[in-house]
Structure formats: structure tokens, C-alpha cells
Backbone as ProteinMPNN parsed JSONL, in Angstrom:
{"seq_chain_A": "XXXXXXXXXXXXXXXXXXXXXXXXXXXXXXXXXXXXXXXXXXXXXXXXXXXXXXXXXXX", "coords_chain_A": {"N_chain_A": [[102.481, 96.208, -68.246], [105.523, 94.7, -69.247], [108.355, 94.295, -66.485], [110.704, 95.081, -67.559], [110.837, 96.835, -69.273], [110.597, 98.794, -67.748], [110.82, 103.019, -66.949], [112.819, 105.625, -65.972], [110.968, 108.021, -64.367], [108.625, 106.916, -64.477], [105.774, 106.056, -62.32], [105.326, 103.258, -60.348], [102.501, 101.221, -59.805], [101.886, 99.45, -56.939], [100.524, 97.138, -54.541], [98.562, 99.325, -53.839], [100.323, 101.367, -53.126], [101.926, 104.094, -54.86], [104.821, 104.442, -56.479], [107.355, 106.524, -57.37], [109.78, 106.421, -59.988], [113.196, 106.991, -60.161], [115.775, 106.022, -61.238], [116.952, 103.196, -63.072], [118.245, 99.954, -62.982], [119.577, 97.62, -64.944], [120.328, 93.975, -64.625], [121.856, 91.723, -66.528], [120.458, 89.874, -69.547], [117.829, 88.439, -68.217], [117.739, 88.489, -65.352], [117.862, 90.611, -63.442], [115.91, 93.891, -62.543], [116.618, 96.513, -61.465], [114.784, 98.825, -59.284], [114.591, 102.448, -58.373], [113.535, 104.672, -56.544], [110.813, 107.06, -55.008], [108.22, 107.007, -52.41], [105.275, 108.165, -53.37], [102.987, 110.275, -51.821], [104.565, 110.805, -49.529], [107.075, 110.63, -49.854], [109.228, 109.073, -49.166], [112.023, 106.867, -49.705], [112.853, 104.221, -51.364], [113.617, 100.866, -52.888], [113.134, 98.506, -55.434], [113.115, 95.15, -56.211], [112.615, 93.133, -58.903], [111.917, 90.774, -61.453], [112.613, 90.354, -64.576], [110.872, 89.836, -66.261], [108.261, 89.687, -64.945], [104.911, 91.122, -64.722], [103.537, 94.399, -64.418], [102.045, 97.371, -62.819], [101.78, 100.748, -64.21], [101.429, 104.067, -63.631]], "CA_chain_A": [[103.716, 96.208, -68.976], [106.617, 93.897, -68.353], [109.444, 95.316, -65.64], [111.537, 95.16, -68.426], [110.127, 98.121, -70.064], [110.83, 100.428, -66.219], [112.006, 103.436, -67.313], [113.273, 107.036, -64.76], [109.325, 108.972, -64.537], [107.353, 106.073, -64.631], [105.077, 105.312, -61.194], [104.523, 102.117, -60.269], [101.203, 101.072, -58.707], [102.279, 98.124, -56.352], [99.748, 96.958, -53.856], [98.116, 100.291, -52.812], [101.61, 102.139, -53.103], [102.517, 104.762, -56.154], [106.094, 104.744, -56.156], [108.059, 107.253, -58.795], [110.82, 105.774, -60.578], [114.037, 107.759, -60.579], [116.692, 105.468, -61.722], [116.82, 101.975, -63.128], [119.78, 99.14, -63.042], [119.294, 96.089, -65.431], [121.373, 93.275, -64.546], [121.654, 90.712, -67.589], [119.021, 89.785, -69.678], [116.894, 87.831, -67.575], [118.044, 88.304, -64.401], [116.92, 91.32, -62.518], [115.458, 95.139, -62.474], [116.547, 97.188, -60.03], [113.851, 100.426, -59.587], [115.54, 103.042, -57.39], [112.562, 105.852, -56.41], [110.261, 107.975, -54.042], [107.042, 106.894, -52.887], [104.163, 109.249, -53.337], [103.102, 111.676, -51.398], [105.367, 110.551, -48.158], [108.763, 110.883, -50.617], [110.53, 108.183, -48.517], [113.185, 106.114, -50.767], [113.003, 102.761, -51.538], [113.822, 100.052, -54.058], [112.107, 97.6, -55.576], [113.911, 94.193, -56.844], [111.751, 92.433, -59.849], [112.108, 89.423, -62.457], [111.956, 91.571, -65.897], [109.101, 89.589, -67.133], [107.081, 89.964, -64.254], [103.782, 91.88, -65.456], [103.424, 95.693, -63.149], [101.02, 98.498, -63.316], [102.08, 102.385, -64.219], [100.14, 105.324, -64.346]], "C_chain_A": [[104.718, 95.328, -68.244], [107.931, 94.727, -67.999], [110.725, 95.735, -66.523], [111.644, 96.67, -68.946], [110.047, 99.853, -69.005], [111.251, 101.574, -67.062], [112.035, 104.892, -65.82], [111.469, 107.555, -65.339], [108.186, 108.441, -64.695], [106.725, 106.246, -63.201], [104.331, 104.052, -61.414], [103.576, 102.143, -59.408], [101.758, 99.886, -58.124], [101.554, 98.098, -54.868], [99.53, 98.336, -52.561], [98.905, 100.88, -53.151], [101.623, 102.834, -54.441], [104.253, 105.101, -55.688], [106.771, 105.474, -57.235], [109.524, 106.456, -58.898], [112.292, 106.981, -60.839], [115.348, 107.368, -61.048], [116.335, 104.072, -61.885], [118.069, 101.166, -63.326], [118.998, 97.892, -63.759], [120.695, 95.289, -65.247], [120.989, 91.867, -65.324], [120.701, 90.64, -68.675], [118.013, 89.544, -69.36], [117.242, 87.685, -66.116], [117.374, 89.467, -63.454], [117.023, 92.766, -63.035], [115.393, 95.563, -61.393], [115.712, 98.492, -59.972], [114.605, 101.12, -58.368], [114.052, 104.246, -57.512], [112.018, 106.3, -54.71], [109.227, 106.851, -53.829], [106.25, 108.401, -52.298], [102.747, 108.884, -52.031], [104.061, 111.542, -50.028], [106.436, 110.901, -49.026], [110.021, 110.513, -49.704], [110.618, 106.869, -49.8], [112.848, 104.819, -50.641], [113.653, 102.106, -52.896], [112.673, 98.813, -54.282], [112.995, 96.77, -56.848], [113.273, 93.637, -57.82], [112.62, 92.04, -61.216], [111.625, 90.563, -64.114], [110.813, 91.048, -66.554], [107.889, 90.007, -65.71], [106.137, 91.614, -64.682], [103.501, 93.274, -64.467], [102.604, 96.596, -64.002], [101.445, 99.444, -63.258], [100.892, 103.11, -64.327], [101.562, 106.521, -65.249]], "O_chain_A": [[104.8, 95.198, -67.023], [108.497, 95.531, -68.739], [111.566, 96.57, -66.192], [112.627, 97.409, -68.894], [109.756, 101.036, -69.183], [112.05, 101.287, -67.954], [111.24, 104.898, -64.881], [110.988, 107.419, -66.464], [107.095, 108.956, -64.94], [107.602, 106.903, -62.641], [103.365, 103.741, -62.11], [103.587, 102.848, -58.398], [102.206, 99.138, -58.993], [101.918, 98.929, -54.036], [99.88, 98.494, -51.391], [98.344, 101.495, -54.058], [101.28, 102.067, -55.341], [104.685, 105.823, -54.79], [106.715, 104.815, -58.274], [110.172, 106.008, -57.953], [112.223, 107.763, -61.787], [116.133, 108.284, -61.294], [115.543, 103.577, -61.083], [118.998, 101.756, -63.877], [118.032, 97.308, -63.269], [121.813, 95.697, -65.56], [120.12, 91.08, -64.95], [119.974, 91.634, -68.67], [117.055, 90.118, -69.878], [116.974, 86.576, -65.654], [116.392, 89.182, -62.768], [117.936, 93.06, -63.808], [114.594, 95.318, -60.489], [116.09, 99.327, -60.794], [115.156, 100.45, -57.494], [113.651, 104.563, -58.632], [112.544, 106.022, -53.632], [109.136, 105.915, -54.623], [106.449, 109.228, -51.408], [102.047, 107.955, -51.627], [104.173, 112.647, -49.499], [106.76, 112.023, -48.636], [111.107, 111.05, -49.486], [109.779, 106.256, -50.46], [112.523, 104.426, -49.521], [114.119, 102.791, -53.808], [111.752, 98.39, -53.584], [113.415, 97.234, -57.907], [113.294, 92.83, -56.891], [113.53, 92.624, -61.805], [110.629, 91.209, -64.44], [109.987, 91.655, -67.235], [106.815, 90.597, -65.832], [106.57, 92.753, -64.857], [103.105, 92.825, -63.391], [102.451, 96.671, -65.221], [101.807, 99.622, -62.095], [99.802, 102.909, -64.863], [101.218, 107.523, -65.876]]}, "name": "protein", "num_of_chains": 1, "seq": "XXXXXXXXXXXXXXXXXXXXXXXXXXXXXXXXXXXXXXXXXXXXXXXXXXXXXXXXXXX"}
């Protein structure tokens, strides 16, 4: 799916990593996706910056 499409309860798969999604920030139309979450099973915080077309894997 394209990053566009993030939404709060998704997990992304991102190399090896499941990260849960608990907030999202769009800035523009084509400009950026901010993901605000956990990662799984450690439940240390991160972000994750991405191009809204760029293509990402959920479960």
C-alpha cells in the first residue's frame, strides 16, 4: 500500500521491524508522512519520515 494510505492501528513491516502506528501527520499533498508509533514487542517510540507514494508493507 502507498504511505499515503498510514492510518493510527496499522503495523508497519520495515526491514525486519513491526512497528504499530499510533498517530499520523500529513504534511501537503506530496510532501511527507509522518508515522508516530511503538515498535513491537520492545514498545520503544519512534518515528518514521516517508514520501506518501513510497510503496510499505502492513500486517
Amino acid at each position: 500500500m502507498k504511505a499515503s494510505r498510514l492510518r493510527k492501528g496499522h503495523i508497519l513491516l520495515h526491514e525486519g521491524h513491526a512497528f504499530r502506528i499510533t498517530a499520523i501527520r500529513k504534511r501537503g499533498l506530496r510532501r511527507t508522512v509522518t508515522a508516530f508509533g511503538f515498535y513491537v514487542p520492545s514498545g520503544a517510540p519512534g518515528t518514521y519520515v516517508l514520501n506518501p507514494q513510497h510503496e510499505v508493507e502492513t500486517r
